[in-house]
MIDOSE-1310 file (N, C-alpha, C; in nm, 2 decimals, decimal comma, always signed):
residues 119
xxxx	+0,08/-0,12/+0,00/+0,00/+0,00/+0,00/+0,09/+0,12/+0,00; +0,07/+0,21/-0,10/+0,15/+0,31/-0,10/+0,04/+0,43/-0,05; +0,10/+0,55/+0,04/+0,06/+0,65/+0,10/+0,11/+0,76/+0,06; +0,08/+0,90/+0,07/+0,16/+0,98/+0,05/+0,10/+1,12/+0,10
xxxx	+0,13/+1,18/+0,23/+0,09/+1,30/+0,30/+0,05/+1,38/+0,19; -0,07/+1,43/+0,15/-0,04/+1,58/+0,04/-0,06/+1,70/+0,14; -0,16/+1,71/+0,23/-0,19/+1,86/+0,27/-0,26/+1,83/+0,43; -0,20/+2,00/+0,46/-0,28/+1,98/+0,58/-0,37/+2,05/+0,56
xxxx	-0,55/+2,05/+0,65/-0,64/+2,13/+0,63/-0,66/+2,23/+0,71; -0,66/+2,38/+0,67/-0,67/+2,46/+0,80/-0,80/+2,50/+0,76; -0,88/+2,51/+0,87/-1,00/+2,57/+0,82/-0,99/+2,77/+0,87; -1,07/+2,78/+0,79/-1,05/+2,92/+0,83/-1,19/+3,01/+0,77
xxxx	-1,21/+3,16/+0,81/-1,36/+3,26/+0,80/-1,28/+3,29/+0,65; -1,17/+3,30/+0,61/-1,13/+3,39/+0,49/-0,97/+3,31/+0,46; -1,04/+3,19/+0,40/-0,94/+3,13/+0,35/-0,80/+3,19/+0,26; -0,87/+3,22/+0,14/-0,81/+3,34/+0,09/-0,67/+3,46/+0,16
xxxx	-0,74/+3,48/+0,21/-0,65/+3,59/+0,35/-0,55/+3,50/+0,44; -0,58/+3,41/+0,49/-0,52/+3,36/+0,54/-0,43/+3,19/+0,46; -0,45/+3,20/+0,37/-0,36/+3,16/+0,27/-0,22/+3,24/+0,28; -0,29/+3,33/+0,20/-0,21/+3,45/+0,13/-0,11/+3,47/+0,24
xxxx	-0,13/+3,46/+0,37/-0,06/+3,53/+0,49/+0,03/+3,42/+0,51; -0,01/+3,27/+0,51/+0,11/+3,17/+0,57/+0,20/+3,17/+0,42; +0,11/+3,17/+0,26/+0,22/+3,18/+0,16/+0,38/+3,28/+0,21; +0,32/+3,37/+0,23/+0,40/+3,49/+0,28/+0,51/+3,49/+0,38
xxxx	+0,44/+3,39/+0,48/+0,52/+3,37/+0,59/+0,64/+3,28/+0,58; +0,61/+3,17/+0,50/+0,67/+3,07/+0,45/+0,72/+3,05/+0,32; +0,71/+3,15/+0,24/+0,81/+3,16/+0,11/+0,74/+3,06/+0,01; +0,63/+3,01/+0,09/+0,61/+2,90/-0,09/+0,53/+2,97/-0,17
xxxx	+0,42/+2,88/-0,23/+0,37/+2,93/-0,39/+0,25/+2,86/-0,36; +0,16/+2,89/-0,45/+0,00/+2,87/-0,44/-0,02/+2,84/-0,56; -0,08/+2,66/-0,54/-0,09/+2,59/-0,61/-0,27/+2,59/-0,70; -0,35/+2,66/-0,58/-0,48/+2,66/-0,63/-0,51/+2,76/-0,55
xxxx	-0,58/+2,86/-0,61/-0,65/+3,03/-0,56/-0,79/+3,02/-0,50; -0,81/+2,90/-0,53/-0,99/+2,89/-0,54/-1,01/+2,93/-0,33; -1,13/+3,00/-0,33/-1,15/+3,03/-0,19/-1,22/+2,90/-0,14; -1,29/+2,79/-0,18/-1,30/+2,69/-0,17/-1,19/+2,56/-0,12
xxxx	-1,08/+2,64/-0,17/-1,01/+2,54/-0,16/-0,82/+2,60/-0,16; -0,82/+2,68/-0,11/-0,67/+2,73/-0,17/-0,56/+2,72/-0,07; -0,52/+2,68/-0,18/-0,34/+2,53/-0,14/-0,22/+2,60/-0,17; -0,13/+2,58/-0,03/+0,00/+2,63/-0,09/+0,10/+2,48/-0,06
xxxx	+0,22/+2,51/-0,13/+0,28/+2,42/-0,13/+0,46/+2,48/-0,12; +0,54/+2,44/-0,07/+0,67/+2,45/-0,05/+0,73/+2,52/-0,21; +0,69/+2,41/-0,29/+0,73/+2,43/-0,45/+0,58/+2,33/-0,51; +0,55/+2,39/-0,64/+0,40/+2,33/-0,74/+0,41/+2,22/-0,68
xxxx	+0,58/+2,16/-0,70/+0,52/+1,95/-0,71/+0,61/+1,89/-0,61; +0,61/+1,94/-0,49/+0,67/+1,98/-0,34/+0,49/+1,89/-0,26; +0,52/+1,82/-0,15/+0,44/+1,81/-0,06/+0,50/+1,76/+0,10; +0,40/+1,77/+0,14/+0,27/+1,85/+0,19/+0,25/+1,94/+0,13
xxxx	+0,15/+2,01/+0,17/+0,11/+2,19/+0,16/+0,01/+2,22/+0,24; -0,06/+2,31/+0,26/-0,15/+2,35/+0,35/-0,25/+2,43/+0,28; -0,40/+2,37/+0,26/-0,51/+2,41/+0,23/-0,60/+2,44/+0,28; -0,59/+2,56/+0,25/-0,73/+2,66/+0,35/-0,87/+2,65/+0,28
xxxx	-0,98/+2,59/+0,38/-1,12/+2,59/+0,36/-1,18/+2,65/+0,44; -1,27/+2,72/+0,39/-1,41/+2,79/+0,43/-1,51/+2,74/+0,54; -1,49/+2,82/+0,66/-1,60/+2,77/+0,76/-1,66/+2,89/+0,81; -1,79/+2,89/+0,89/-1,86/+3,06/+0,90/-1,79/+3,06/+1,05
xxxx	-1,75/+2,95/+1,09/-1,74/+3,01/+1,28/-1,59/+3,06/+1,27; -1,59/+3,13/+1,37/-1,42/+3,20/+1,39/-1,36/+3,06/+1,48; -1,23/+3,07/+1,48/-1,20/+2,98/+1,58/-1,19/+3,02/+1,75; -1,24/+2,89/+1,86/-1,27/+2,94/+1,98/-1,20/+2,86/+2,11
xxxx	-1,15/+2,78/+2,08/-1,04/+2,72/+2,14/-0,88/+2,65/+2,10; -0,82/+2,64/+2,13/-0,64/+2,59/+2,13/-0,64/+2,51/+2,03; -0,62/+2,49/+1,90/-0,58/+2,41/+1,83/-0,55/+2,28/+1,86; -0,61/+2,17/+1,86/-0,54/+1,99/+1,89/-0,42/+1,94/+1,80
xxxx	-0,38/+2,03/+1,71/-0,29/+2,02/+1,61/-0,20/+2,16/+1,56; -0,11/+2,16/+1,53/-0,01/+2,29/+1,57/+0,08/+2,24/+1,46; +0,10/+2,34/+1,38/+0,28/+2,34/+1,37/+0,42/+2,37/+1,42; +0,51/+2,34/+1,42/+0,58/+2,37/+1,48/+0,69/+2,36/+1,36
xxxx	+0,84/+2,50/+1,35/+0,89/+2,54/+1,29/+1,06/+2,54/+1,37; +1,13/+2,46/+1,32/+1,30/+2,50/+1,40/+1,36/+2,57/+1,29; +1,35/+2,71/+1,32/+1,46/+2,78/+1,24/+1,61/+2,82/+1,29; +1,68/+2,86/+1,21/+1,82/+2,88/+1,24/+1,83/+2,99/+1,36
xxxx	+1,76/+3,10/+1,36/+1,74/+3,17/+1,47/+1,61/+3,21/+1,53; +1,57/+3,14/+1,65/+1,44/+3,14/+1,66/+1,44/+3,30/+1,65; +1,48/+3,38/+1,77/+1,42/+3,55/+1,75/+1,43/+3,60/+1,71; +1,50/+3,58/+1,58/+1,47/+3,68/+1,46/+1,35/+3,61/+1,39
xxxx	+1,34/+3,47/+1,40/+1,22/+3,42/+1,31/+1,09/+3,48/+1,42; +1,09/+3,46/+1,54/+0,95/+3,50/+1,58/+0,95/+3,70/+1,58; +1,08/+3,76/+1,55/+0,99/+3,91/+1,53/+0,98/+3,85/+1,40; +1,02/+3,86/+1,29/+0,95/+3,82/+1,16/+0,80/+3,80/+1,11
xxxx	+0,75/+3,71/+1,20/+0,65/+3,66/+1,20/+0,55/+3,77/+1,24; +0,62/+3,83/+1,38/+0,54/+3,93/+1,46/+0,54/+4,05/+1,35; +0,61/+4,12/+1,28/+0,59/+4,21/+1,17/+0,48/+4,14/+1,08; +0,47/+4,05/+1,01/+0,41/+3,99/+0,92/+0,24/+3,98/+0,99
xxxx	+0,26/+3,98/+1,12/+0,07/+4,01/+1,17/+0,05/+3,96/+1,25; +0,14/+3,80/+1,31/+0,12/+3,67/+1,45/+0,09/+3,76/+1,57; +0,07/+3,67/+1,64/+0,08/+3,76/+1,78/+0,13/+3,63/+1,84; +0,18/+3,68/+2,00/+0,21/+3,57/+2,05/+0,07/+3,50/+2,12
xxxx	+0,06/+3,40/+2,16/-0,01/+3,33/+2,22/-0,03/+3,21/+2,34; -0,12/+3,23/+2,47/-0,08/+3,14/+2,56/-0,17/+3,04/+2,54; -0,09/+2,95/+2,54/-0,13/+2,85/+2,56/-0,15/+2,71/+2,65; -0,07/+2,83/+2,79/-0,09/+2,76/+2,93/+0,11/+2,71/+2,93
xxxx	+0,18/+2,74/+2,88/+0,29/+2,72/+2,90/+0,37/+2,81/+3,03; +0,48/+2,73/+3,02/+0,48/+2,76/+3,17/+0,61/+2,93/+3,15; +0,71/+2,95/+3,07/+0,75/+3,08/+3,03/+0,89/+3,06/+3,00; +0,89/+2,88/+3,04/+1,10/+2,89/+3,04/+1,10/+2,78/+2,97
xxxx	+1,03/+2,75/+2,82/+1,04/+2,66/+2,74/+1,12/+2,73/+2,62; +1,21/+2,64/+2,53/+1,33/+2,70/+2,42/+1,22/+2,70/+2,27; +1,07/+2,72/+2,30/+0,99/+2,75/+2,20/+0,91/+2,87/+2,24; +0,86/+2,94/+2,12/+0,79/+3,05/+2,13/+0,64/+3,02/+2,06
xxxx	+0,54/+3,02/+2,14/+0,40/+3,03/+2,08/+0,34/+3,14/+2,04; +0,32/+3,09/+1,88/+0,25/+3,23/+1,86/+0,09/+3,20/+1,74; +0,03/+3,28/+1,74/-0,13/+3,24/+1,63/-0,09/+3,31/+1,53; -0,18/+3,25/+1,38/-0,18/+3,34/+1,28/-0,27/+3,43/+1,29
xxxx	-0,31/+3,51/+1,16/-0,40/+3,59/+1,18/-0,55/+3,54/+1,22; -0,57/+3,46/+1,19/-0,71/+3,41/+1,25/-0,71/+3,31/+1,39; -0,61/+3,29/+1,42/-0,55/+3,25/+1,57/-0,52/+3,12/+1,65; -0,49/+3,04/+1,49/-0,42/+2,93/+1,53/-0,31/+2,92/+1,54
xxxx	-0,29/+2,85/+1,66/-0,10/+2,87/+1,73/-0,07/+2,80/+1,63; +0,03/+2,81/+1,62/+0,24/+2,75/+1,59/+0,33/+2,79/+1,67; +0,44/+2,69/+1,68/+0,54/+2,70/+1,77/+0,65/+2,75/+1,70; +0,73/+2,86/+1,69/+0,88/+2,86/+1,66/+0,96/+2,82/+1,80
xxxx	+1,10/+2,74/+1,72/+1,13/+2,58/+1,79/+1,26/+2,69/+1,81; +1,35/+2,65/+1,95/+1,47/+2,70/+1,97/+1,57/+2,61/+1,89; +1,72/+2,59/+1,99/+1,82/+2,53/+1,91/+1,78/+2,39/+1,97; +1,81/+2,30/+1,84/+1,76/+2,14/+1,90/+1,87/+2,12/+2,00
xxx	+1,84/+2,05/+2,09/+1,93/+1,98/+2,15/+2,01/+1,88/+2,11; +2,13/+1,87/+2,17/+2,21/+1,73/+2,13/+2,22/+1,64/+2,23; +2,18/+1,52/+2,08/+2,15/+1,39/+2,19/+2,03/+1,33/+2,15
């Protein structure tokens, strides 16, 4: 049986918008514009990607599913993000963890990841 991840689904009030904002954040390309349905992807024929669909409710509790991002420098990557529109976010963490929580514009968390450990 062969498998193969294509996408994750975020739901969102303004797919569109909030496409357009993680394309941005994340440097990829958009593989399909449709507000129904609009997919970005790393590169066209690159996967995963993340596909934003249309729901009327806003979101109203913590995400059960997160991303999480290790960049070369977390705090330059989290003001980055914070210029681009994130905000930070609690999420009941305790304040002395080597990750930063923060939501997109419509206010689902992601984690920017500190330096991995070794080991």
């Amino acid at each position: 049986m062969g498998l193969e991840w294509e996408s994750l689904v975020v739901d969102a009030t303004d797919p569109v918008a909030l496409g357009r904002w993680w394309c941005e954040a994340l440097g990829w390309t958009v593989v399909n514009g449709s507000p129904e349905d609009y997919e970005i992807r790393p590169a066209p024929d690159r996967m995963p990607g993340l596909l934003f669909g249309p729901v009327p409710e806003g979101k109203t509790v913590k995400n059960r599913l997160h991303l999480d991002f290790r960049p070369d420098d977390r705090d330059a990557e989290v003001e980055r993000f914070l210029a681009l529109g994130a905000r930070h976010a609690d999420v009941g963490q305790r304040g002395d963890e080597p990750w930063v929580v923060l939501a997109d514009p419509e206010g689902n968390e992601f984690c920017v990841l500190g330096e991995r450990s070794a080991g």
